[in-house]
Structure formats: C-alpha cells, structure tokens
KOLVO-917436 format. One line per field, with one value per residue: residue number from 1; y, z, x of N, C-alpha, C in turn; residue in one letter. Coordinates in steps of 0.1 Angstrom, whole numbers. Layout:
% KOLVO-917436
pos: c(NUM  ...) .
n_north: c(Y  ...) .
n_up: c(Z  ...) .
n_east: c(X  ...) .
ca_north: c(Y  ...) .
ca_up: c(Z  ...) .
ca_east: c(X  ...) .
c_north: c(Y  ...) .
c_up: c(Z  ...) .
c_east: c(X  ...) .
code: c(A  ...) .
***
This chain:
% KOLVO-917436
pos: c(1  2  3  4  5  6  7  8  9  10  11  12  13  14  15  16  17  18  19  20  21  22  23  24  25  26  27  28  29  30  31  32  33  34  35  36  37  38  39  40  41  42  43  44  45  46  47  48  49  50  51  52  53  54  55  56  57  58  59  60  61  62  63  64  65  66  67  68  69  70  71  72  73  74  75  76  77  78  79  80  81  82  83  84  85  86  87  88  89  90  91  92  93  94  95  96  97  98  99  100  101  102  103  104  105  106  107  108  109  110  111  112  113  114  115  116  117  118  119  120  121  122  123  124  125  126  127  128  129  130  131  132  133  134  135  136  137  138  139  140  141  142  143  144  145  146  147  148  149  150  151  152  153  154  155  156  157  158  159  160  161  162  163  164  165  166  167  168  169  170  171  172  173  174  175  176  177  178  179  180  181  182  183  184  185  186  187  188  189  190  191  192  193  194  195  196  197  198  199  200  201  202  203  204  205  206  207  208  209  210  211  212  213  214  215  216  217  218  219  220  221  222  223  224  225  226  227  228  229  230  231  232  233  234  235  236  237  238  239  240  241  242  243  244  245  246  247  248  249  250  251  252  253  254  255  256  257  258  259  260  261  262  263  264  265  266  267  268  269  270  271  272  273  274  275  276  277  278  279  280  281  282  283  284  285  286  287  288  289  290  291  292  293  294  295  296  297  298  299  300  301  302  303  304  305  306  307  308  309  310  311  312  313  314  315  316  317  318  319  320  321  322  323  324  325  326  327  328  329  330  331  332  333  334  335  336  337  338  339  340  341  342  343  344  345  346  347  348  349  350  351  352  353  354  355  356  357  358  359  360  361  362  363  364  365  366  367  368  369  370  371  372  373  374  375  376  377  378  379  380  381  382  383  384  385  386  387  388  389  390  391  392  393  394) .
n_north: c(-655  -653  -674  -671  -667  -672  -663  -663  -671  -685  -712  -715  -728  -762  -774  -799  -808  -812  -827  -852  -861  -857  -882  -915  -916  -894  -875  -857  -849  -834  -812  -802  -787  -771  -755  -753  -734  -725  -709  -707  -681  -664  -670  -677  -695  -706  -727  -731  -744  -759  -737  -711  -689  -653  -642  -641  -618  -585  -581  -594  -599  -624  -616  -630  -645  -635  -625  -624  -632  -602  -583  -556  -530  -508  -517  -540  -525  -511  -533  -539  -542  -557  -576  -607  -622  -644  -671  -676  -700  -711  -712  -733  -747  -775  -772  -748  -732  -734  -726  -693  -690  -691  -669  -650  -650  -665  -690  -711  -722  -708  -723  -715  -720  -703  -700  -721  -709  -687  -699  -722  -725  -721  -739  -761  -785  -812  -832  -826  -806  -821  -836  -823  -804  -828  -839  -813  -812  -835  -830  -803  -818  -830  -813  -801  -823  -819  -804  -803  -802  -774  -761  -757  -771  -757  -764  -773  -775  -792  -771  -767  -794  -799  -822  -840  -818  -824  -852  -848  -831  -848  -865  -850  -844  -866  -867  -850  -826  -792  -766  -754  -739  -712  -696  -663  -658  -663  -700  -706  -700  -693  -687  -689  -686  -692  -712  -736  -746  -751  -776  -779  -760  -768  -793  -786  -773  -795  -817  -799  -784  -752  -732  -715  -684  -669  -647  -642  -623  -625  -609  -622  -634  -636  -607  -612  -629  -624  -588  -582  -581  -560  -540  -544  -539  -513  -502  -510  -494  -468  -471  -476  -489  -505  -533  -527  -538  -555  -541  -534  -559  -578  -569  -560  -582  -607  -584  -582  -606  -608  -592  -607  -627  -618  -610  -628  -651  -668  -669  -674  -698  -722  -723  -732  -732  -727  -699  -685  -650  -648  -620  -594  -579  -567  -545  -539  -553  -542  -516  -532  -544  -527  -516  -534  -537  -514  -518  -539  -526  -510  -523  -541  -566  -568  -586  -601  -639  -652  -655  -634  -619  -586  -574  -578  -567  -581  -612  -617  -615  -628  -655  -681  -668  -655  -626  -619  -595  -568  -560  -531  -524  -505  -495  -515  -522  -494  -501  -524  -530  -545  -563  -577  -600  -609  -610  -619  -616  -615  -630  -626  -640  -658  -632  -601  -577  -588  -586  -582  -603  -588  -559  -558  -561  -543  -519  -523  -521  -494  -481  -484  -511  -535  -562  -588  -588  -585  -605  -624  -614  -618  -648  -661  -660  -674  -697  -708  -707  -726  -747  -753  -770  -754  -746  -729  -716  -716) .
n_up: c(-295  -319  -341  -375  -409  -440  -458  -492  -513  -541  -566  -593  -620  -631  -660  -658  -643  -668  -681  -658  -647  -661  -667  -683  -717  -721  -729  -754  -752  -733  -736  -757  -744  -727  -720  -708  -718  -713  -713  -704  -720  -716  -729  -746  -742  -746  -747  -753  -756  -779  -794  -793  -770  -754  -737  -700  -693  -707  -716  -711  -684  -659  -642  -619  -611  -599  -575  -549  -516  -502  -521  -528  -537  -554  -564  -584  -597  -611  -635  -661  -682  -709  -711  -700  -667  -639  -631  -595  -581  -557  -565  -577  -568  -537  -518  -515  -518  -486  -477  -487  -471  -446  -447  -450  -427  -425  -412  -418  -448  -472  -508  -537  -572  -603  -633  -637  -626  -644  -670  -668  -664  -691  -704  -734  -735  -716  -706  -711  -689  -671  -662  -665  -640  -622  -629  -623  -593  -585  -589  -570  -546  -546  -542  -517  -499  -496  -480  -452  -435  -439  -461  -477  -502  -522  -544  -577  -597  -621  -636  -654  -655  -637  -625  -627  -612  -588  -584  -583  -560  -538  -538  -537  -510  -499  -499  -481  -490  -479  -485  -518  -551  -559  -587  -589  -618  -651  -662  -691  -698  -673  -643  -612  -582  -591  -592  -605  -599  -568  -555  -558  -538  -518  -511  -505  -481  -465  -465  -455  -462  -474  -494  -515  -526  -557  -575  -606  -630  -648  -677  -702  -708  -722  -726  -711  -693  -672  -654  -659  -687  -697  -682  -692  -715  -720  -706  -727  -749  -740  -744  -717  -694  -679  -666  -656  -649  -627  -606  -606  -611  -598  -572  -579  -595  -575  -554  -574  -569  -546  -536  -552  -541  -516  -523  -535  -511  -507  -483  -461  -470  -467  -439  -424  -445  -455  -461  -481  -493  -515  -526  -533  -513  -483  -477  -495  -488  -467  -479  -502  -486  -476  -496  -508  -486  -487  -509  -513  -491  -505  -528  -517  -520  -545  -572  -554  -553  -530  -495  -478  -459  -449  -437  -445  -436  -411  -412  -423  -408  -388  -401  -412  -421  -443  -450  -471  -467  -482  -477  -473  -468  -452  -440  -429  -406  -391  -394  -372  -356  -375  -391  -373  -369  -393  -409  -428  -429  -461  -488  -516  -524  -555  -571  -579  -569  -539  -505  -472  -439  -420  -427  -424  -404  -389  -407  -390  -364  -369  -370  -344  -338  -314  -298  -294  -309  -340  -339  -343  -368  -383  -384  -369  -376  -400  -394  -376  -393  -418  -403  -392  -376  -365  -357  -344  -366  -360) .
n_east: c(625  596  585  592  571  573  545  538  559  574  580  604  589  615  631  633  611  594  610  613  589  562  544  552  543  528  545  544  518  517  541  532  510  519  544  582  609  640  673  710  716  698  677  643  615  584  554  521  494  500  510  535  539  529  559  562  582  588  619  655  656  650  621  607  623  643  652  680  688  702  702  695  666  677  697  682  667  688  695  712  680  688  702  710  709  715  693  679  690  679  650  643  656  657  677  693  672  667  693  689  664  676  694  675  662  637  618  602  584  555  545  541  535  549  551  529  509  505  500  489  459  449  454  442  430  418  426  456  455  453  471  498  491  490  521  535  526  534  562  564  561  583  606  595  594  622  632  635  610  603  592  563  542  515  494  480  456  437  412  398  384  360  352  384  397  387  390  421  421  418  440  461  456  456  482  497  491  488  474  457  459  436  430  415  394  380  376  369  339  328  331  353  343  319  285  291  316  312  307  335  344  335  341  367  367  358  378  396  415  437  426  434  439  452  467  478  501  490  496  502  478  445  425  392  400  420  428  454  463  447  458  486  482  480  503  519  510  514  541  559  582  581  564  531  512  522  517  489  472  473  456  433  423  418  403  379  374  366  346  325  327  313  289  277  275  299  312  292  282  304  313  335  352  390  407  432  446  467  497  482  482  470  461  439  416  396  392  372  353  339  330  318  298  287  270  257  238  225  215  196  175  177  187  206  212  201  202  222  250  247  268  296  323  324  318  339  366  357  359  382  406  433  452  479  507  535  564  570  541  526  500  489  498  486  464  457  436  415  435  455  445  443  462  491  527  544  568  570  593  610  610  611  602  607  606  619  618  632  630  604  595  609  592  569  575  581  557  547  536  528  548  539  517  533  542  526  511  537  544  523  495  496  507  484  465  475  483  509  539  559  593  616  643  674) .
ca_north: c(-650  -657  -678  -662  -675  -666  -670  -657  -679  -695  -717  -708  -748  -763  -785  -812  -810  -817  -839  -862  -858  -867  -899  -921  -919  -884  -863  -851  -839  -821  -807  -794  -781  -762  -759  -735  -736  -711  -714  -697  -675  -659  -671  -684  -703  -709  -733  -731  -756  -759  -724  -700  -679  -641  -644  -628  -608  -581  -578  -603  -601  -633  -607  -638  -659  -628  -618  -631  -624  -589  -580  -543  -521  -501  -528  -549  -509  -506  -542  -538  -552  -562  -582  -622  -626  -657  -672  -675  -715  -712  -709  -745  -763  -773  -767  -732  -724  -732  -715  -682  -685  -689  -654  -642  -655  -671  -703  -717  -709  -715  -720  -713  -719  -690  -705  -724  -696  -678  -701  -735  -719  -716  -751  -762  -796  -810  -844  -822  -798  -829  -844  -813  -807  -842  -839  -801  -815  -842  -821  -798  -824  -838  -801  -798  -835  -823  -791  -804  -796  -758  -759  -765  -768  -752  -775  -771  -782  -792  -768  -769  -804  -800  -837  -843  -811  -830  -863  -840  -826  -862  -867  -842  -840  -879  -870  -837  -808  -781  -759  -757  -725  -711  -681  -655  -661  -673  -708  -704  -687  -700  -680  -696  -682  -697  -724  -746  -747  -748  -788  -781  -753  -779  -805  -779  -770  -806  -821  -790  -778  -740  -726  -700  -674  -663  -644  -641  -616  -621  -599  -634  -639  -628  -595  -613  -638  -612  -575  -579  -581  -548  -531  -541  -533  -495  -503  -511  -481  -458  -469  -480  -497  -514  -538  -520  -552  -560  -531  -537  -567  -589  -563  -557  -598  -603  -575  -589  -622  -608  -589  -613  -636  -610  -608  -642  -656  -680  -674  -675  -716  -725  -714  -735  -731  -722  -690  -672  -645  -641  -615  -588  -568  -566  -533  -536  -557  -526  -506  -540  -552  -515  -511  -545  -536  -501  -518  -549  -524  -501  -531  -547  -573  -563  -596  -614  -652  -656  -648  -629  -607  -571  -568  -582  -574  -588  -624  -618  -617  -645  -666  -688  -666  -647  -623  -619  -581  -571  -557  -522  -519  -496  -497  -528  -513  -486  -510  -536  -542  -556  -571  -583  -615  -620  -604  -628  -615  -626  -620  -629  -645  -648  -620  -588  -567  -596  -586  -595  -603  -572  -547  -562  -561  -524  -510  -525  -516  -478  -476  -487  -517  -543  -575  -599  -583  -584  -620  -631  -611  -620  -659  -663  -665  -687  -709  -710  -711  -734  -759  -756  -772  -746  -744  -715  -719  -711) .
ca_up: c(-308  -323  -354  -391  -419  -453  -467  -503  -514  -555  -575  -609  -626  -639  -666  -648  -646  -679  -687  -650  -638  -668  -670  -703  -728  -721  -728  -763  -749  -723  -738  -764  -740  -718  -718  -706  -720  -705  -716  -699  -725  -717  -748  -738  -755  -741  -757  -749  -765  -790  -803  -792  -763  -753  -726  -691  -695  -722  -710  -712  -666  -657  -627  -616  -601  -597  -567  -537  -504  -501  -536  -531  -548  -566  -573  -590  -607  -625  -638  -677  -694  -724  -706  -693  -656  -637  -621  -586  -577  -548  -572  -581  -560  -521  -509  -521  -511  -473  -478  -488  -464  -434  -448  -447  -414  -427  -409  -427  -465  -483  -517  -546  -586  -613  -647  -634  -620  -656  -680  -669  -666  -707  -714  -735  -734  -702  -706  -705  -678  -661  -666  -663  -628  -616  -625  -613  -579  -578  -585  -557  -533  -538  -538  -507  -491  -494  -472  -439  -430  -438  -473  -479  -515  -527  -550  -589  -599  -639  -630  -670  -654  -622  -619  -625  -600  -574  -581  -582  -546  -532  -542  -527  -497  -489  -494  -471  -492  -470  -495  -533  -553  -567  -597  -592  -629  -657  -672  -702  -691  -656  -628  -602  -575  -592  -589  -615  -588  -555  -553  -554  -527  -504  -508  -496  -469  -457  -464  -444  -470  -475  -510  -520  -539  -558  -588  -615  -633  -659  -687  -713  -710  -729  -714  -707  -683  -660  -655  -661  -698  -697  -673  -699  -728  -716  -709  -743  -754  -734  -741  -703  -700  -665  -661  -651  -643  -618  -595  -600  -613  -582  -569  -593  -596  -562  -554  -578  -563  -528  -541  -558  -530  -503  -531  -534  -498  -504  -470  -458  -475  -463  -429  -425  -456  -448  -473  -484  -503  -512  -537  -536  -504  -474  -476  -509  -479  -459  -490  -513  -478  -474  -512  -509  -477  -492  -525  -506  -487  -515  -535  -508  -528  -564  -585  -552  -558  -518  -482  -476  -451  -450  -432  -450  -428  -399  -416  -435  -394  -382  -407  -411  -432  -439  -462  -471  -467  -483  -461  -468  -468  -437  -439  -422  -393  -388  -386  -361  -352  -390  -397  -362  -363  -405  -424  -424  -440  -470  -494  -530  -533  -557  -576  -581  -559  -525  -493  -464  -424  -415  -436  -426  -389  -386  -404  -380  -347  -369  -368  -332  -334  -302  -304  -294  -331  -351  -341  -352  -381  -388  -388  -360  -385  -410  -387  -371  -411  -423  -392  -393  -366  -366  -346  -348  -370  -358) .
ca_east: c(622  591  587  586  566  566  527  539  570  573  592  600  594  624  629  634  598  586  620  611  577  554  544  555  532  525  551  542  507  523  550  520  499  527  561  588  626  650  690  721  722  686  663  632  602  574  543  508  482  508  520  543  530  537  563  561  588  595  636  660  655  636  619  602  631  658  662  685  690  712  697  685  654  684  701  672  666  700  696  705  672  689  712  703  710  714  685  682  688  663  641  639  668  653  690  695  659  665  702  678  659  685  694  665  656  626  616  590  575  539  554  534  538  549  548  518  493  503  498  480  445  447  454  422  430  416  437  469  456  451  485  506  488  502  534  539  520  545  575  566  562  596  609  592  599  641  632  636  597  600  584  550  536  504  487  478  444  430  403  389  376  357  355  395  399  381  400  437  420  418  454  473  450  460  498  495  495  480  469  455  461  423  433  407  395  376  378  358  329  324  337  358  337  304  281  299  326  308  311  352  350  324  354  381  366  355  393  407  426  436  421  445  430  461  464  487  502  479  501  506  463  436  420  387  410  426  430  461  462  443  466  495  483  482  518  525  506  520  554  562  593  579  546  523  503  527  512  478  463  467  446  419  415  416  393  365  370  361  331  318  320  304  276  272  281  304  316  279  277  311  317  347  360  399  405  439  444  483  500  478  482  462  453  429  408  387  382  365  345  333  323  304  290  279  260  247  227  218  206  190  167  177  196  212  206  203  203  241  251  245  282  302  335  321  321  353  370  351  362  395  416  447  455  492  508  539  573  562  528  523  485  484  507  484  450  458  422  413  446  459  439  438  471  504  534  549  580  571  606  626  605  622  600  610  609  624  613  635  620  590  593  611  582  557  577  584  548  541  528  532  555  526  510  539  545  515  514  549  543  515  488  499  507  474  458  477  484  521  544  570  604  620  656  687) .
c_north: c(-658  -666  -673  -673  -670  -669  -666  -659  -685  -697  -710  -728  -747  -771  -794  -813  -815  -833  -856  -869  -862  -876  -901  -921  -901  -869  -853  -843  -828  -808  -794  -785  -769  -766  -748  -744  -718  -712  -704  -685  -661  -658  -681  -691  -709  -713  -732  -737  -753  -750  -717  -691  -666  -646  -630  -617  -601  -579  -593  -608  -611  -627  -617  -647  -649  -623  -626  -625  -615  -580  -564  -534  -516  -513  -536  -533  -511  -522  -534  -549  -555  -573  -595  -618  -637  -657  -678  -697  -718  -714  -720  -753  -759  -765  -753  -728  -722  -722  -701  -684  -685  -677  -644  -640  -654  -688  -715  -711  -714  -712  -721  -714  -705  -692  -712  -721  -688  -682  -718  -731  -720  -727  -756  -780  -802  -826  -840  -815  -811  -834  -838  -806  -814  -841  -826  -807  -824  -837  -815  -800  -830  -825  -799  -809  -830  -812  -796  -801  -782  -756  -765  -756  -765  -762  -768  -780  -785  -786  -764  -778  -801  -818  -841  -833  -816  -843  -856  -836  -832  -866  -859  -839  -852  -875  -855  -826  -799  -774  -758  -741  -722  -695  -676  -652  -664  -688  -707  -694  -691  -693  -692  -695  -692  -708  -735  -751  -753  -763  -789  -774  -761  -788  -798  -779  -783  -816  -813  -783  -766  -733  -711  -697  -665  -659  -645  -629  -608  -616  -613  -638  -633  -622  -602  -623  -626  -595  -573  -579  -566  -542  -530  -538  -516  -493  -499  -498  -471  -452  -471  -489  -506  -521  -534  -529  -555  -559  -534  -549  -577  -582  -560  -577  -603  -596  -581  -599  -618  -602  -594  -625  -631  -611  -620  -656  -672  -682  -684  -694  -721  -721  -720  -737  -722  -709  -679  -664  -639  -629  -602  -576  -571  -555  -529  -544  -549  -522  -517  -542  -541  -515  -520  -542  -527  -507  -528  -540  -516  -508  -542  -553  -573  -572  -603  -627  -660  -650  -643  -618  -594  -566  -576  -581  -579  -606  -626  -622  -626  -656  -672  -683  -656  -642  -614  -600  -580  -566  -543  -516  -515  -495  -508  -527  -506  -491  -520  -540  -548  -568  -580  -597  -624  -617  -613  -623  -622  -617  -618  -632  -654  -637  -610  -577  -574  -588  -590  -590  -589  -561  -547  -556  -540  -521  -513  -520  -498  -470  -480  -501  -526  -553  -585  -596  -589  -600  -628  -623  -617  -638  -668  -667  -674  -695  -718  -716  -726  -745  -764  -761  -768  -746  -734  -715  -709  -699) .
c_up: c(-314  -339  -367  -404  -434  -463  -480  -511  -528  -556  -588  -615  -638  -650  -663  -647  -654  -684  -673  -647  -648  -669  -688  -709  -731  -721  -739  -761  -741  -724  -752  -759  -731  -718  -716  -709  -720  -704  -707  -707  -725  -725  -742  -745  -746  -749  -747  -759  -784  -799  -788  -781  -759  -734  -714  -692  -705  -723  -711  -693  -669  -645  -618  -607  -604  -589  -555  -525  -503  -515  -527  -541  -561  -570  -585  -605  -617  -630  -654  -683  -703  -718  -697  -683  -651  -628  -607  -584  -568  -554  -576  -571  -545  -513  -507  -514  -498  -469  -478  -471  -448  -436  -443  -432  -413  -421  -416  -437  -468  -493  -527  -565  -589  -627  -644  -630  -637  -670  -682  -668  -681  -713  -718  -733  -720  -692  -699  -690  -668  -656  -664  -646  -619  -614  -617  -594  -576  -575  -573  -547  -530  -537  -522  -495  -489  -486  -460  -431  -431  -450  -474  -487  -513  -544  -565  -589  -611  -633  -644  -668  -642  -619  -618  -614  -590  -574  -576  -566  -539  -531  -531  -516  -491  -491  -488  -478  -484  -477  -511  -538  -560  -575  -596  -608  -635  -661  -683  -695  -677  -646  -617  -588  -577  -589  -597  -599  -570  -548  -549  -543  -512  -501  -502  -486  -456  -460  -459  -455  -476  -491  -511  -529  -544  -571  -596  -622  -647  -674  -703  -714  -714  -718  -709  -691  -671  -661  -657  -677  -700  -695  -683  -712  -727  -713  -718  -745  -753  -737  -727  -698  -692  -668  -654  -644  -635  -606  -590  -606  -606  -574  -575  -592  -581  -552  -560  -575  -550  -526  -539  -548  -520  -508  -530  -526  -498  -487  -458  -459  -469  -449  -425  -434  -453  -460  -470  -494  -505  -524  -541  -527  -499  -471  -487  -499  -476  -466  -495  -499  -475  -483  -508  -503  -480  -504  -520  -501  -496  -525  -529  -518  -537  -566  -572  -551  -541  -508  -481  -465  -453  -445  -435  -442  -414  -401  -421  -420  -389  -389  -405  -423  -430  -452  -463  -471  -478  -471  -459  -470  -453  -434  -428  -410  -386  -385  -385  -359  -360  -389  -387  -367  -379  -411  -417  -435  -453  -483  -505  -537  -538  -566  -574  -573  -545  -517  -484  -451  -419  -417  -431  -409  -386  -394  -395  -367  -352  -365  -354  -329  -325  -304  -304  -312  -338  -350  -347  -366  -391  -389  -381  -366  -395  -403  -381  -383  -411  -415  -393  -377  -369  -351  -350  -354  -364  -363) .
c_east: c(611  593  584  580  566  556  527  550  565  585  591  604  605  620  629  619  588  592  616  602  563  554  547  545  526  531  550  527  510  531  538  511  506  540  570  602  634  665  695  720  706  675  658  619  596  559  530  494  483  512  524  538  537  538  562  568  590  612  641  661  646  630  613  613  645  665  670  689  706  705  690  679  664  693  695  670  674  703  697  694  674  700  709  712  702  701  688  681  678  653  633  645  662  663  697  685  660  677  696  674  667  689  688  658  640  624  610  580  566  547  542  537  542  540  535  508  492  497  485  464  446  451  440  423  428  421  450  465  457  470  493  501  496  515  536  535  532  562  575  566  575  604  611  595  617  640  632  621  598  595  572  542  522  500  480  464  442  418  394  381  374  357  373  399  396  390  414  435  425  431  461  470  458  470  501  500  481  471  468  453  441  428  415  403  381  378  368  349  321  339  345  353  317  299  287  308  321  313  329  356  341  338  365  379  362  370  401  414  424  430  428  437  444  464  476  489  494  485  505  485  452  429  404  394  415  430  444  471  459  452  484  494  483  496  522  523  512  536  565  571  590  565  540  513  509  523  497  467  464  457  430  415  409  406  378  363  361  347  322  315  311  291  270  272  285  314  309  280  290  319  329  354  374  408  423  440  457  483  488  479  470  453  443  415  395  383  371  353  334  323  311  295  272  263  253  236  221  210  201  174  166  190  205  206  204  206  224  241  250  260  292  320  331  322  331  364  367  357  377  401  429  448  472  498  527  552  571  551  524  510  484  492  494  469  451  448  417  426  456  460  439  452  481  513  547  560  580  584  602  618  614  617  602  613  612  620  615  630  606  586  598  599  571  562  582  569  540  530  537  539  550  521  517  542  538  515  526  551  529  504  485  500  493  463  462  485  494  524  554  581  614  639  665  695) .
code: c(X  X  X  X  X  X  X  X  X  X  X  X  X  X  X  X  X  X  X  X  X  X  X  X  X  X  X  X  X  X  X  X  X  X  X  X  X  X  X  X  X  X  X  X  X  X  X  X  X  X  X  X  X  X  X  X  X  X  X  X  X  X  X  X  X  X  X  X  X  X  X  X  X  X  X  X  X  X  X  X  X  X  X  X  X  X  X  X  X  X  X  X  X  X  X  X  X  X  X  X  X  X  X  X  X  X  X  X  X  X  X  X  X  X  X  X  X  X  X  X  X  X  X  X  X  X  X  X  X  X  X  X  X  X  X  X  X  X  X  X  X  X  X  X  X  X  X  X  X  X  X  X  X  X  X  X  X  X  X  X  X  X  X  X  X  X  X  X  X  X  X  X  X  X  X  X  X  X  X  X  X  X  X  X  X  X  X  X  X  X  X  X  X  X  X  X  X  X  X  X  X  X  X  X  X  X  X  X  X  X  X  X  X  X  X  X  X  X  X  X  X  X  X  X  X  X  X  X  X  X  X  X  X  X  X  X  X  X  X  X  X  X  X  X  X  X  X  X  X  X  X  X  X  X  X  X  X  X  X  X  X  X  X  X  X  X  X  X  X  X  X  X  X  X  X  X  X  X  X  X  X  X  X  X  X  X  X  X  X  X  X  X  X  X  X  X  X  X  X  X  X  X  X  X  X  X  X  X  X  X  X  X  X  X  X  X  X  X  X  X  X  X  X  X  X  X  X  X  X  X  X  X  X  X  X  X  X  X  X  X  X  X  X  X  X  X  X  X  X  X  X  X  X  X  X  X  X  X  X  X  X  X  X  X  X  X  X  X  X  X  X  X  X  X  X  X  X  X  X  X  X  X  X  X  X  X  X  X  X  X  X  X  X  X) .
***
C-alpha cells in the first residue's frame, strides 16, 4: 500500500494560544491586534486591531473545525444553523488529530492555519503582526512536535514588514518548518507577487522552503483584499443562506496569483523556487495557464516589465510544484498528463466540505486512472515537494 498524504490539512487556533504562546509583555498588543474567543455555548468574539470584527461564520456551525471522520455531505447539510455544535478536537489537540487521521487512513498532513490566513493579513500594527506570527509559529511547532512525525506545520509570516518576514523566515527555516503559507493578496497596496516581495520569494527558494500560496476565505476582509468579500456580499444580497465565497474565492485569488505570476515570471527569476498551491482545486490550473498563454501572446511587447515565457504551461510542469485537488474533483482524473506529475490530494479537514483518501481514490480508479498515478497523486507528490520521510501507518 502506498503512502497517503494530505497537502490541505488546518488547525483551528486555540486559546491556549493567545493565553501560552505570547511572550510577557505582549499580551495586551496581541490580544489588540487579534484575538478569537469561542465558548461551549457557541458565542464568539473576535478582535482585529482592536474592534470587533465580522465573524467567519453567519450560523451558530463553526464550518471551519466541524467535521469528523464518518461525518457525511447530508449529515453536515441537515446541521441546524441556529444551533452551536461541538468542535472537532483534531482541530487543535495533536492526539485527536493523529486519532482522525488513523480513520481516515491519512499518513502524513501539511497543516495549515484558519483564523490566521483570515484575519492576520489585516493587522496594521507591524509589532503585533510580528508577535502574533511567533507565537502561532511556535504553537504549531509544538502541535506538530506531539505528532509522532506525521504533522508538518506551514509557517505564518508578519508580511506588513518585509524585513521582520525575512527574520520570521530564518526562524522557522532553522527549526524545520518545511513550508510558509503566502495569501494570494494585498498588504496595503503591494501585491504579494510584486517587487516589494521578491527579496522574500529569493529567500524561500534559497532556504528550500515550500511557499504555499494559500488563500483564505476572504468573507471577514475588505473587498479590495480578496474576492471573497465580493463573492459574499452578493450572498448577503441575494439572501443566500450558504457562503458563496466558500466555492469560489480560493479560485478567483488563486487564479490572479497565477496570472500574475505567468505575466510577470516569477517562475522565470526563481527556477527553484518550491511553489504550492492548496485550497483551490487543481482544475482552475489549464484554464488560468491557457488564458495567460493566450494574452502573453496577443500582447506580445505591450506593459510586460521583462523577458517571460510565451508558454506559460510548459514552465508551470518543469517547475517544483504541487497543486492540491479535492476528493471529487474528477478533472484531475481525466488529465493525467498535466496533473500526474503536479496535483497532490488534499482533505481540507476539519472544514465541513472534508474529504477523505477513499472518496478520493474510488473516483480516480472510477475514472481509470493507473495505481502508479494515484499513488503519486495520492501522497507521491507531496512527498517529493515537501521532502517528507514517510512510512506508511498501520
């Protein structure tokens, strides 16, 4: 039996976080700049550079840390929204999480923030961003130290300070975090993609370490910040009882990330640069590399700032990357010769849309694909990405 990985794996941060993990002296900035409080009784408060912020959820469901292994679609469906349910322990506690995953018959997880992709981008304070980084980075290392070697954290940056981002790099590179999350994003008016940045994505790629390109749900951040502000205020409008951003603003951010890099060849300047792209689907891939392809050559010498490829999926393949799929996205079944060598699947647990290996693997052997593929697909890639030494659990 080959080995399974899941390249699309979060916590949801505890308290314990704010109450352990800030340093003394700094817990009233921190607690100012971000903070999440979540009781038994499902009433929630959330601070953001010191007021009140609009929470992920509009339901009393936290969809973010709800589901558990056996949990089915209709199950998660006839949830009453007015009604708090427990969160899932995995969610935070290591012991639970590897429990989960022996369920699941997941071997080994990339684990990634929630509260931290949603809301730390929008601290203005670049003290706290700094400081709330740290501790989350250290929480998730001791998270991830009680896992028996099958968890491995994804890394928080203060990316308001490119100089403290580059110190925060330095940090969690010496104590072996693999990978650092990058939000397809604004900070103020600097792109994460742009030259402001370039110095942080030269350092990823010369420390080895994976640069997640991973989005957030966006639906708590002003609409110039993510498409997914947009995508829910048509919600609202509409009257939509579901987040509509849930569906597509990992896609849409995502998407303009990958553009914008084809356009402006950040592959091209970093050819070892080690690049994921979780939470959005694998199949938004082909179309964005096409589009690029198409307008690169139609504006062949008009506003790019530099030599870039004219083929834009031909470098996207060559490169060192992986883009996460989910369990049924059948697209990525049906084109093996793109996705063979780059897509790794992943479950978005504890989220409420989670998938699991099974689901994942029957649709790839319903649509014929080979058991060499699905192995790699199914943890083969990650592995290879992110320079795991995996043994296949019991």
């Amino acid at each position: 039996m080959f080995p399974v990985v899941d390249s699309d794996s979060h916590v949801f941060e505890p308290a314990a976080l704010w109450d352990e993990y800030v340093p003394s002296g700094y817990e009233g900035l921190a607690r100012s700049a971000l903070w999440h409080l979540e009781d038994d009784a499902g009433r929630r408060l959330t601070v953001v550079n010191g007021r009140p912020a609009k929470e992920l959820n509009r339901s009393a469901i936290n969809r973010q840390a709800i589901w558990r292994p056996g949990t089915t679609l209709d199950e998660i469906g006839a949830l009453d929204p007015g009604t708090p349910h427990a969160i899932n322990p995995g969610a935070s506690d290591p012991s639970a999480r590897l429990a989960d995953m022996d369920a699941m018959g997941v071997d080994q997880a990339i684990v990634y923030p929630t509260l931290f992709l949603e809301y730390h981008p929008l601290v203005e304070d670049t003290v706290a961003a700094d400081v709330l980084a740290r501790s989350y980075n250290d929480w998730v290392a001791d998270f991830a130290a009680a896992g028996d070697g099958r968890l491995h954290p994804v890394a928080v940056l203060p990316l308001q300070s490119l100089p403290l981002a580059q110190r925060e790099l330095d940090r969690v590179a010496a104590a072996g975090f693999r990978a650092a999350a990058m939000r397809p994003m604004f900070y103020g008016d600097l792109f994460i993609e742009g030259d402001h940045f370039q110095p942080l994505w030269r350092q990823l790629e010369d420390v080895g370490v994976v640069a997640c390109v991973h989005p957030s749900v966006g639906v708590t951040n002003p609409e110039p910040t993510s498409a997914g502000a947009y995508a829910e205020r048509i919600a609202e409008k509409l009257r939509i009882g579901h987040s509509i951003a849930e569906a597509v603003a990992g896609i849409q951010d995502t998407g303009v990330f990958l553009t914008a890099a084809a356009f402006h060849g950040l592959l091209e300047d970093f050819p070892n640069l080690k690049l994921a792209f979780p939470h959005s689907g694998s199949t938004m891939v082909p179309l964005v590399l096409e589009k690029a392809e198409t307008y690169l050559w139609l504006g062949s010498g008009f506003g790019r700032t530099g030599p870039v490829s004219l083929e834009p999926e031909e470098v996207f393949v060559e490169h060192p990357v992986l883009t996460s799929f989910d369990s049924w996205e059948a697209p990525v079944a049906r084109m093996p010769d793109l996705f063979a060598a780059t897509a790794g699947w992943g479950s978005r647990y504890p989220n409420h849309d989670t998938g699991t290996p099974e689901e994942a693997m029957d649709m790839l052997r319903a649509n014929g694909v080979g058991e060499e593929t699905i192995a790699r697909l199914m943890g083969g890639n990650a592995i290879e990405l992110f320079g795991l030494n995996v043994s296949v659990s019991a």
